[in-house]
N, C-alpha and C positions, 0 to 999 in steps of 0.2 A: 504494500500500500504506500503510497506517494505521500498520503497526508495523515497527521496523528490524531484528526478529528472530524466527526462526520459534518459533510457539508451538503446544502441543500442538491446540488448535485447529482448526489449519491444514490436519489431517490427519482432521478431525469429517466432513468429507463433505458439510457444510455450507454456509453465505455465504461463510467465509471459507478454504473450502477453493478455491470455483468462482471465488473474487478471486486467489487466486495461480495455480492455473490461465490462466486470464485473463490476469492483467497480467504475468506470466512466461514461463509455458510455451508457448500459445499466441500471444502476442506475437511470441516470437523464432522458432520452430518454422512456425507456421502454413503453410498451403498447400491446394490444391483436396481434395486428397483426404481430409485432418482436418478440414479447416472443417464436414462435416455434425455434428461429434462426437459419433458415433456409438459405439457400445462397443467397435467393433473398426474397423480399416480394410478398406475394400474394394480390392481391386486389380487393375489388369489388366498381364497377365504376357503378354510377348511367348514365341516358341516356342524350345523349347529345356530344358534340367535343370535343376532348382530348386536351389540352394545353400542354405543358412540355416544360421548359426552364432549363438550366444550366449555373453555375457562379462559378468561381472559386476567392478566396478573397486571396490579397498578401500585405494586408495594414501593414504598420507600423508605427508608433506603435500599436502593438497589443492593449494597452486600451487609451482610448482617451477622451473628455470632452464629454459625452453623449451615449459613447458607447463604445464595444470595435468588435472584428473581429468576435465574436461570433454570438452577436447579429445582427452585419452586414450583416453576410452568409445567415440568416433567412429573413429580411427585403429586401436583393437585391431582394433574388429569388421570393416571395412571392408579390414583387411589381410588377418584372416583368409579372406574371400570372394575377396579377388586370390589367394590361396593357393592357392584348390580351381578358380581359370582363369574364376573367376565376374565379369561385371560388375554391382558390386554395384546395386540400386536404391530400397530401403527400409529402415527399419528403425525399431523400435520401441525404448522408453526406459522404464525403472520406476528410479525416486527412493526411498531408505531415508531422511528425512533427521531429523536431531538437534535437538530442541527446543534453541533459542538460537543456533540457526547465521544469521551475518548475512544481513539480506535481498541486502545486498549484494554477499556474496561469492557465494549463490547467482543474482545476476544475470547475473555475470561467469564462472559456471559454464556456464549456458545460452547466453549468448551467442557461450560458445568453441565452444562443440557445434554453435550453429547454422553460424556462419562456418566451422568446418570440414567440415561437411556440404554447404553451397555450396561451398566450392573442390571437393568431390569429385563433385559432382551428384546427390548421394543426398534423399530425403526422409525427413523424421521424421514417419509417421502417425500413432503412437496411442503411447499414456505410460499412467501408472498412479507414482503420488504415494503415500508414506506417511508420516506424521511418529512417530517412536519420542523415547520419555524421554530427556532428559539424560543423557549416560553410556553410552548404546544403543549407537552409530552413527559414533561419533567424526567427526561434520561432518555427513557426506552419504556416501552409499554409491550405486554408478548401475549397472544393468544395460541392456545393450543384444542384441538382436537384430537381426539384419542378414537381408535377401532378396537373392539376385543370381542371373542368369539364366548357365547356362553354356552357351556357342555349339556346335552339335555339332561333333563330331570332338575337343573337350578332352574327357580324360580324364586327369586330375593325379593318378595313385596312389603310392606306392614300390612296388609289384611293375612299374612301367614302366622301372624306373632298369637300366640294363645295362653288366656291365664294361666301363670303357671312356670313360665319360658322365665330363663334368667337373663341379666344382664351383665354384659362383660365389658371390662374400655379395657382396651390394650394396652395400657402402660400410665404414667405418670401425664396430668394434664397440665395444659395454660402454660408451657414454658416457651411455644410459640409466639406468643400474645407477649409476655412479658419480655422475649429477649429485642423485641421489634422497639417494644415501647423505652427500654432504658437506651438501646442504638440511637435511637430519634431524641431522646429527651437529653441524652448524656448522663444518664445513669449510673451507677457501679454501686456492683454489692461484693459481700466481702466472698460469697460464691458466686462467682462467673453463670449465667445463664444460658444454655446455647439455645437456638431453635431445635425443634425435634424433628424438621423438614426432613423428609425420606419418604423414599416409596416401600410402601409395604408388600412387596415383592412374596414373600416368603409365606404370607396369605393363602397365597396360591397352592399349598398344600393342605391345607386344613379345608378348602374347597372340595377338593380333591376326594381326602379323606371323610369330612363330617357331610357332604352335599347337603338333602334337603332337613339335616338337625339345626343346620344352621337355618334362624326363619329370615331374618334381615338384615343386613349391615350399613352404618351408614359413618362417615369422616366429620370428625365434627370442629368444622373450620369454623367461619364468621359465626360467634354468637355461643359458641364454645359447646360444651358439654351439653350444660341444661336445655339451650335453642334446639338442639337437636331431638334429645327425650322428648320437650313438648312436642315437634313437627310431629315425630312417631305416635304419642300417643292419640293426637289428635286422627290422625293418618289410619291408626288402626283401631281408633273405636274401644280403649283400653284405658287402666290408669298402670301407671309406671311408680315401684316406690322404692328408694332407692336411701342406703344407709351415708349418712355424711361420713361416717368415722372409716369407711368402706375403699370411697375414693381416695385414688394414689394420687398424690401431690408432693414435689419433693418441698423442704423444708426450706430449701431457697426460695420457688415461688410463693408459700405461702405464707415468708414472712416479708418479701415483696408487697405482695398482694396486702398485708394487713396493716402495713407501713402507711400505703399509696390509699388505702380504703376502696380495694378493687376485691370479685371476687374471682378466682380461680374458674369455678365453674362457667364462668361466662368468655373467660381468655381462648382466643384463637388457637388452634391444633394445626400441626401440617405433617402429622405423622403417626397417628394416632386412628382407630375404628373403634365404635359402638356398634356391638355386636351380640345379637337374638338369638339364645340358644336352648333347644328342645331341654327341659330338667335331667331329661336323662340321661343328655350328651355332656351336660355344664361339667363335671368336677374334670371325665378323660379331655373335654376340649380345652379346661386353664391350664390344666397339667403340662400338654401338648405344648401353649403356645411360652408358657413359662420357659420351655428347651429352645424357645428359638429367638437370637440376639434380640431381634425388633421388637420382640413382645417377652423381653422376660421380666415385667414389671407390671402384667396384665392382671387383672384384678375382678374378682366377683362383686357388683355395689348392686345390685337388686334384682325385683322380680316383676313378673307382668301381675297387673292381679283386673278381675272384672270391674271394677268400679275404686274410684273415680275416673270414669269415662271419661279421656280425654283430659286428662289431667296428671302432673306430677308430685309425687309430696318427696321429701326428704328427712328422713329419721334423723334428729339430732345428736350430738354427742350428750348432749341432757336426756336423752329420749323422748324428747316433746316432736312432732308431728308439724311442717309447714310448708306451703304449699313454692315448689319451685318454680316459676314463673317464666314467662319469653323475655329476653331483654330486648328493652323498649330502647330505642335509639343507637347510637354508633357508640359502643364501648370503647375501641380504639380503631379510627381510621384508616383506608390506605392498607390494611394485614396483610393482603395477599394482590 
């Protein structure tokens, strides 16, 4: 590249668009099925249901304690497909990015993308590039589309979940949420926070293994924990009641959290599932996910129960009973 920072140029459609193309995207992306570059990718699809989710990432700051926007676009979309019982296989990438943004820091964008798309086996076929004004974009803006094939006999919905069914998160919450918010604010605790940003890759065998014991799973990004349980139990007609003393929170967040007068349960995840499991299957399925790095911090916090419909309560560490709620407004902006 000629120059150390993107210039309006770069987005003309031009020589110097097909050079960053080129020596960026296709560089670190590349593979059988892009290399004709074509307009679109062709694919072939083993048999089975098509999944495909879409995500668009506006986090700032672009690099963060654990991660940055790059690696983020890959682990949203890539979770969300484990979500729907999908093994993900493709996915597509479109770039918003900001006249003056370094060439460099967008090298080390791509490169996270690419390297986390090998760890997870997925391919990046087809992109689409824009360059906007100074002042547009604040850096770079990245959407991603995801393909994944689901195996028959999954079926991931909330009208599957039945009183009765436990609830599992797979590891420690809100460290997402909180390592964005001290980045941004200039923070520091006397334990380092990282983001939990990862693909949960490894999912893909408890798929595998547990199919339809598993009743739903879902990522519980903007709006944390709790946002989620509510969608669900609204979703399936259920009440969800879940023990406070239950939930994994490391002691770093939650003395974060209790410092700032935030709550844990509402902080952003980028690594993390809420996941619906037959009673029968619950204690072989923790056990399971305990042996495996991404989830060996996975934890049992409650159960379905028939009523209260569409509602969440939460068991106190007092054992007083209250009702967990949606959060109302933007807890922390920009997350993802």
């Amino acid at each position: 590249m000629k120059h150390d920072r993107i210039l309006l140029a770069h987005g003309s459609g031009g020589l110097m668009s097909q050079r960053l193309i080129d020596e960026i995207f296709k560089k670190a992306f590349n593979n059988d099925i892009m290399e004709p570059m074509l307009d679109g990718a062709i694919l072939d699809l083993p048999a089975g249901k098509l999944a495909m989710s879409t995500d668009s990432f506006v986090i700032t700051p672009l690099f963060f304690p654990g991660g940055d926007i790059g690696k983020l676009s890959i682990c949203g979309t890539v979770n969300d497909l484990l979500a729907c019982g999908a093994q993900p296989l493709y996915l597509s990438t479109a770039f918003i990015i900001e006249e003056g943004l370094p060439i460099s820091d967008l090298r080390s964008i791509v490169a996270s993308m690419a390297e986390t798309a090998r760890q997870v086996g997925v391919k990046l076929v087809t992109g689409d590039t824009k360059v906007v004004e100074k002042g547009s974009a604040d850096g770079v803006f990245i959407n991603t589309t995801g393909i994944g094939i689901i195996p028959a006999g999954i079926d991931y919905l909330p009208q599957r979940i039945n009183s009765g069914d436990k609830v599992i998160v797979t590891g420690n919450i809100g460290d997402h949420g909180l390592a964005i918010l001290a980045q941004r604010e200039g923070l520091s605790f006397s334990t380092p926070v990282l983001s939990d940003c990862a693909p949960l890759y490894q999912l893909k065998d408890m798929i595998d293994k547990y199919q339809d014991a598993i009743r739903c799973m879902r990522d519980p990004t903007r709006g944390g924990l709790a946002t989620v349980l509510n969608e669900i139990a609204v979703q399936a007609g259920v009440g969800i009641r879940v023990k406070e003393a239950d939930i994994p929170v490391s002691v770093a967040v939650q003395g974060a959290c209790d410092m700032l007068g935030m709550d844990p349960l509402y902080m952003a995840n980028e690594g993390k599932m809420v996941i619906f499991v037959a009673a029968e299957a619950a204690e072989d399925f923790l056990n399971d996910l305990h042996k495996m790095s991404q989830t060996e911090n996975a934890a049992l916090i409650g159960r379905v129960s028939p009523e209260p419909a569409g509602m969440v309560l939460v068991e106190t560490e007092l054992g007083a009973e209250r009702i967990l709620g949606v959060l109302e407004g933007e807890h922390i902006p920009r997350i993802c």
